[in-house]
N, C-alpha and C positions, 0 to 999 in steps of 0.2 A: 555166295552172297546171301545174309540174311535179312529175309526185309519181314519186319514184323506187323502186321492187322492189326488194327486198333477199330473193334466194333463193338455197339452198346450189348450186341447179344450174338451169340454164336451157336444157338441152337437152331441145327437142320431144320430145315421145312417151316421156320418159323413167319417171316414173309417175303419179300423180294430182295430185300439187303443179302441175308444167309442164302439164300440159293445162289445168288452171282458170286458172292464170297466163297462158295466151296467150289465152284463149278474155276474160281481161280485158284485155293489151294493144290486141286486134284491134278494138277498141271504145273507144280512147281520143280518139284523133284525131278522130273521129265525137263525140264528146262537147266537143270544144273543150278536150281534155286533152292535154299530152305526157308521151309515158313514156319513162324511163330506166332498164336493170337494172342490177344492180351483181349480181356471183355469181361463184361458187367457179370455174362451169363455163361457160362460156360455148357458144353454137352459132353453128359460123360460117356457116350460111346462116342462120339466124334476126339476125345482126350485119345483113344488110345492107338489113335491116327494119325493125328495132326497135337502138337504140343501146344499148349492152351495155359496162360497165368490168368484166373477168375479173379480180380477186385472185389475192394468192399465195395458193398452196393445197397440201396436198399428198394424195396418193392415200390411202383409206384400203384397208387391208390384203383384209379380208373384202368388201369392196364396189367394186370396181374404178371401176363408173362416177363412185362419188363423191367427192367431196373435201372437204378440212378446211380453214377458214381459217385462217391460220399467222399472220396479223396481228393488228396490236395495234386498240384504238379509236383512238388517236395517227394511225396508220398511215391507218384507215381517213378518220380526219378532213381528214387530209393529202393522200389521193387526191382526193377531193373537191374541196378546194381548189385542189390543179393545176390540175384539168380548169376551176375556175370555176365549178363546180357548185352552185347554193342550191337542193337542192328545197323544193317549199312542203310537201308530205305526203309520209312517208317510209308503204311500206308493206311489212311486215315477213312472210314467208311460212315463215321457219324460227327458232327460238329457239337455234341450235346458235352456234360463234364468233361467225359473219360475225352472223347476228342482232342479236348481244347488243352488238356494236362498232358495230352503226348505232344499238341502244338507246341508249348512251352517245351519240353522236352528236348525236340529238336533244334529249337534256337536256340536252348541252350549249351547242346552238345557240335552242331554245325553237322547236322544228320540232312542229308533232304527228304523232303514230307510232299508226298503225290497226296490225292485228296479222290474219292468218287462221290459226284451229286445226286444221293441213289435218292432222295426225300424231297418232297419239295414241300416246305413246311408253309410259308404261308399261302397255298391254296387251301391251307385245311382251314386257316380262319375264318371262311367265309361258313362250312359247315356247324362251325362250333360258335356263331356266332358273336363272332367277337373283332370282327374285322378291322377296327381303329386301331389295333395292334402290330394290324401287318408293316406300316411304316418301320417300325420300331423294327423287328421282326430282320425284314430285308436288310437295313445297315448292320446288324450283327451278323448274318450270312455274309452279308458282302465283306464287313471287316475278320471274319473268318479264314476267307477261302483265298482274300491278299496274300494272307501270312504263306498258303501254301507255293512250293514250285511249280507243280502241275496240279491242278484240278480236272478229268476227267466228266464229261458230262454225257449221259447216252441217248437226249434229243436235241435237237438242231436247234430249237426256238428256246429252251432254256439254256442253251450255250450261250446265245446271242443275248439272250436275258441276262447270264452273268456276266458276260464282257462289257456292258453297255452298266454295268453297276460298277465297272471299275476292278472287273478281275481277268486283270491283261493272257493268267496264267491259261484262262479254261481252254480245254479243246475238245471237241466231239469224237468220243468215242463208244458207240453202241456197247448191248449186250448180247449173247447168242442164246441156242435152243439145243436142245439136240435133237438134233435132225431122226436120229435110227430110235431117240425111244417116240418121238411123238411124232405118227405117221398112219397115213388113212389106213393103212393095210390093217389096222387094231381095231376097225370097229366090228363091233357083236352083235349079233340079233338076239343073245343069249343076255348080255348085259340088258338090252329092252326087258326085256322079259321078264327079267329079276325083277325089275322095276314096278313092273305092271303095266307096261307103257304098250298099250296098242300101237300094230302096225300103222295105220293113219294118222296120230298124232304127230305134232311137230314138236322133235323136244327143241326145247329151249335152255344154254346152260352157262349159269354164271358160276367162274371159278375167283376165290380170292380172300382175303379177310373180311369177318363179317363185322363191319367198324362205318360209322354214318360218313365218314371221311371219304368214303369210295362212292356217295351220290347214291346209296342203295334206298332212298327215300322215292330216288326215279324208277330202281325196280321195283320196289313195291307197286307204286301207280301202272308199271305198264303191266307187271302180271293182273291188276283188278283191271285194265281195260280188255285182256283177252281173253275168247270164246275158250273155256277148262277142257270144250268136246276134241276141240282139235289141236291143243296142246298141250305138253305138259312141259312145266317150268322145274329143273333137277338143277340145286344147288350144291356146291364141293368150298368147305372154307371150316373156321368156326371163328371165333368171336367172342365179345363181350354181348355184341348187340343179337346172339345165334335164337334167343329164347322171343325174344320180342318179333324177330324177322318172321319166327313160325305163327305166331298168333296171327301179323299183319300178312301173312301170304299163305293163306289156306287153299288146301291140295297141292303146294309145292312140295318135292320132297329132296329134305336134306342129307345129304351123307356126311357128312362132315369132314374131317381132315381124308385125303388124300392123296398119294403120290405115289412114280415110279408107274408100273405097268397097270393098274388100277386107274392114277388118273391120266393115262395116256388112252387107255379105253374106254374113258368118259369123252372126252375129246371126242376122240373118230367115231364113237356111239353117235353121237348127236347132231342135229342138223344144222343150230344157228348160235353161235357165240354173243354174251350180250355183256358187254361191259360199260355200265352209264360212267366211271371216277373218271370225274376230272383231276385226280391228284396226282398222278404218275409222273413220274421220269422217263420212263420208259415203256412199258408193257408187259412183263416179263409171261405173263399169261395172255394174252393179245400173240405173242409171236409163238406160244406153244399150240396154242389155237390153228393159227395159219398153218402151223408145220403138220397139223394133223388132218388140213383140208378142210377148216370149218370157215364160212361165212362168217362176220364180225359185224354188229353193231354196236358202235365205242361212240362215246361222247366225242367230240371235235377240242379237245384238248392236246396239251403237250404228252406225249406218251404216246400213248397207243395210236392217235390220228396220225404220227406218222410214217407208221406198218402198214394201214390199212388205205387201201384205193379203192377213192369212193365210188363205186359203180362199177365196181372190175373186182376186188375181193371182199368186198363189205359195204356199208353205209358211216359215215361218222355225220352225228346228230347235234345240236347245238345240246350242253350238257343236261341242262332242265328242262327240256322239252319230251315229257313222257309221252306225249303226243306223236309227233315225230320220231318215235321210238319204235312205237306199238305199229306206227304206218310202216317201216321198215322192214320190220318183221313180216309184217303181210306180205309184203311186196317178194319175200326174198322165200316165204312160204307158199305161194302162189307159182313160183315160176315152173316151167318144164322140166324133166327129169334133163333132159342133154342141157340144157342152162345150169341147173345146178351143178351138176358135174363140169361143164365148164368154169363156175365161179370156182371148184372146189380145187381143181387144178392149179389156179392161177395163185391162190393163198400158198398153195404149197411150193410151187415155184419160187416165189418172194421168200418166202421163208427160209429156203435153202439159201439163200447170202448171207448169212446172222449163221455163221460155224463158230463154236468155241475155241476150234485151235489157231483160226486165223486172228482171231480178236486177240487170244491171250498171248500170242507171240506180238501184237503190235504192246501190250499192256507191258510184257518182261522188254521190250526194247527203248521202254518209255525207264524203266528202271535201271536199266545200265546205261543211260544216256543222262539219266538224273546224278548217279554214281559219280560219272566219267566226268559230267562239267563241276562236280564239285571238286574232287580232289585235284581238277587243273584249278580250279580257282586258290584250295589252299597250295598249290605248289606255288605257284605267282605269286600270292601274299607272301611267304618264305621266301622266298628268291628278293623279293622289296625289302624286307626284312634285314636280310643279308647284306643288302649294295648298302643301307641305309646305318649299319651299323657302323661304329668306330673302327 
């Protein structure tokens, strides 16, 4: 079976899209699957692992890394066809050009088209001020994610959010962690150290893209409301917004991009996880957090509030409340060594339910179930076909 990805970008470690997307290619072949991408961006060591067709694209303005499809569904039908390409499931990771060109695609060829709702685009209008858009916004999602068979969703309450917009397909399906690389057993007193971080400070660490879309306007405020003596604030991401974040948060210290055994030792290094975005789907750093034993204080949104149990492995904060943020933190800094060690257990615990090989075998049987009811539907149309004929 080939089922071919259709995402805006396909460069590793880029942000939570490409981590769930690779962490599904890396388990196809094991499955008796071949994968194909098709995307804006392609990565040319990831090409010479996984087969990769790059689109015309072109840069967009405010986001460097990313790009725009500039082609038609024509266009895109056409690539395809050169290459000789029939996949049997097309699986759709963005709703932007390139998306909507493979949408077309498969209604045109009678392919089925799964869908994952890794973005949730209009909570970002309220950041970007531009709010009166989001009406608008939602009925193109929603008229989007109709055309698909399945849509996949990885929280509870934007599942219930898409069905209630008229998208009968959606179904809840999580994303996983991995459990063996991000695990307490990785923290260092050697990684403190490097830092400069004295044994009595509490660090504090936000992981993720540094973009005003993820509420880092609430960390800025809670790091200016806490004592520098007895914490320190260690960021892991980069950004457009990475130069301006340092100005507005002096004695934070940034590392920038990291992953693999570096940032799993940033994890378990640290004492309290703090993620204010309210823009998530899911969490995909919230549940790598958990898996390495860390304490979380997350905004009370869709994503990550629903990993976190509030008073058992973390706090979830109402989103703009840096207030309520900073109290948090105290509270979770203040506690006894055998309490935190009990919260730290309990994160980890939960985390170990979010395995990637049980998810991905529910995701390949959602694919050969998509497969199977199509081609009984074109057998029945043929069979009508057949009685109906002279």
């Amino acid at each position: 079976m080939l089922v071919c990805h259709v995402a805006g970008t396909a460069q590793r470690g880029q942000d939570g899209v490409t981590r769930v997307l690779y962490e599904y290619l890396e388990r196809h072949r094991v499955a008796g699957l071949e994968p194909l991408v098709i995307t804006a961006v392609a990565d040319a060591h990831e090409r010479e692992h996984f087969p990769m067709i790059e689109m015309s694209a072109i840069r967009l303005p405010l986001y460097r890394d990313y790009k725009l499809y500039t082609g038609t569904a024509t266009a895109f039908e056409q690539t395809l066809d050169q290459y000789g390409i029939e996949p049997d499931v097309i699986h759709i990771h963005t709703p932007c050009p390139l998306g909507r060109a493979a949408l077309r695609y498969v209604e045109r060829r009678g392919i089925p088209a799964i869908a994952t709702y890794h973005t949730h685009f209009p909570s970002y209008m309220r950041h970007h001020r531009i709010g009166v858009v989001r009406p608008f916004l939602e009925r193109a999602l929603a008229e989007f994610y109709r055309r698909c068979d399945r849509v996949l969703v990885p929280s509870r309450m934007l599942c219930d959010w898409l069905s209630n917009l008229g998208v009968g397909s959606a179904r809840y399906l999580p994303h996983g962690t991995d459990i063996a690389m991000f695990n307490p057993q990785r923290a260092s007193l050697q990684w403190r150290q490097r830092l400069g971080i004295s044994p009595e400070r509490t660090v504090l660490l936000y992981v993720g893209r540094l973009v005003w879309e993820k509420n880092l306007r609430v960390l800025v405020d809670v790091w200016g409301r806490l004592d520098r003596r007895r914490y320190a604030m260690v960021v892991v991401g980069t950004g457009p917004i990475q130069s301006r974040l340092r100005r507005l948060m002096p004695d934070a210290l940034f590392l920038g991009y990291r992953s693999g055994i570096e940032l799993a030792t940033a994890y378990a290094s640290s004492d309290v996880f703090v993620f204010p975005s309210d823009t998530e789907t899911f969490g995909n750093v919230t549940l790598e957090a958990l898996a390495s034993g860390l304490p979380c204080v997350v905004a009370d949104a869709p994503g990550s509030a629903e990993l976190v149990r509030h008073g058992a492995t973390g706090f979830r904060i109402e989103a703009r409340d840096s207030i309520a943020f900073a109290d948090a933190i105290e509270t979770l800094a203040a506690m006894s060594r055998e309490r935190k060690l009990l919260w730290r257990m309990r994160a980890r615990v939960d985390a170990e339910s979010y395995q990637w090989s049980s998810i991905c075998s529910e995701l390949f049987g959602e694919y050969r179930q998509l497969l199977h009811e199509r081609r009984e539907a074109s057998t029945m149309r043929a069979q009508i076909a057949s009685l109906s004929s002279p």
